[in-house]
C-alpha positions in Angstrom: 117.9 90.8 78.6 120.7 89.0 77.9 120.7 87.8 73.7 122.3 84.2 74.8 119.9 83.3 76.8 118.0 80.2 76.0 114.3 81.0 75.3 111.4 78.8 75.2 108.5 78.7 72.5 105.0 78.7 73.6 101.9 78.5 71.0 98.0 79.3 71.1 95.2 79.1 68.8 92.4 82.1 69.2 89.5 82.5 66.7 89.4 85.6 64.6 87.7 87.7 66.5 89.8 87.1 69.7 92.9 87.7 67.0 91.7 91.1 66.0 91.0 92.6 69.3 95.0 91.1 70.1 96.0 92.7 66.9 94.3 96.0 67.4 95.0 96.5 71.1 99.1 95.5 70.2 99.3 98.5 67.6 97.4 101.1 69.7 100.7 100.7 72.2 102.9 100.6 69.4 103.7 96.5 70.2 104.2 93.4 67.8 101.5 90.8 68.8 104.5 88.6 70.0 105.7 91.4 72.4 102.0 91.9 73.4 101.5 88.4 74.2 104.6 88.2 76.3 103.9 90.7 78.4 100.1 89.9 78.8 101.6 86.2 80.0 104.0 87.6 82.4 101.5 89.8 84.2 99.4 86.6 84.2 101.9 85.1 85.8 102.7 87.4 88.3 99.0 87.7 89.2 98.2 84.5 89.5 101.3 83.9 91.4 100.6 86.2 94.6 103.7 87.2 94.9 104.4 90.9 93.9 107.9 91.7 93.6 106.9 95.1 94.2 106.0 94.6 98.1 107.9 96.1 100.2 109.0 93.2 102.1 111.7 92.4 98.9 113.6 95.8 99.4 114.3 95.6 103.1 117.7 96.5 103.9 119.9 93.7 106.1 120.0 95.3 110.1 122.2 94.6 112.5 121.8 94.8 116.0 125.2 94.2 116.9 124.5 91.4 119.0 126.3 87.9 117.6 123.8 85.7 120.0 120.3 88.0 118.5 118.5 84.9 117.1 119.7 83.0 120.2 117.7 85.9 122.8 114.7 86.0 120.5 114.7 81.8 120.7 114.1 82.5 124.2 111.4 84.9 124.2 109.6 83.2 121.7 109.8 79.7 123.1 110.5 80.4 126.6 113.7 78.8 126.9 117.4 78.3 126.7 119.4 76.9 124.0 120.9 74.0 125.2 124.9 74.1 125.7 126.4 71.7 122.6 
């Protein structure tokens, strides 16, 4: 991640109980609580998003059909008509 990039601060409260499991699940992977909480919110994020950058439909690979009018052919299957001439 790039070091000049501007960050943003975010802040919670949790009682002490909350706090200790945090604290204690943090240093069993080896994480400051700060790291911990960041990635717990970016999972969150991504989650709750529904988008998951891992599906497949983010890696396809441009085709070409080498056909410069394609989109123009499909029009007319899919609607059943010509493109007008301009």
């Amino acid at each position: 991640m790039d070091s000049y990039m501007e960050r943003k601060v975010a802040q919670t409260e949790f009682d002490p109980k909350e706090y200790d499991t945090l604290a204690k699940a943090a240093r069993k992977s080896g994480l400051s609580i700060k790291e911990a909480l960041r990635q717990a919110a970016l999972q969150w994020a991504t989650e709750t998003s529904g988008i998951d950058p891992a599906d497949p439909i983010f890696h396809l690979k441009p085709v070409s059909y080498r056909d410069k009018k394609a989109s123009e052919s499909v029009d007319e299957i899919v609607y059943g008509r010509r493109k007008r001439p301009s």
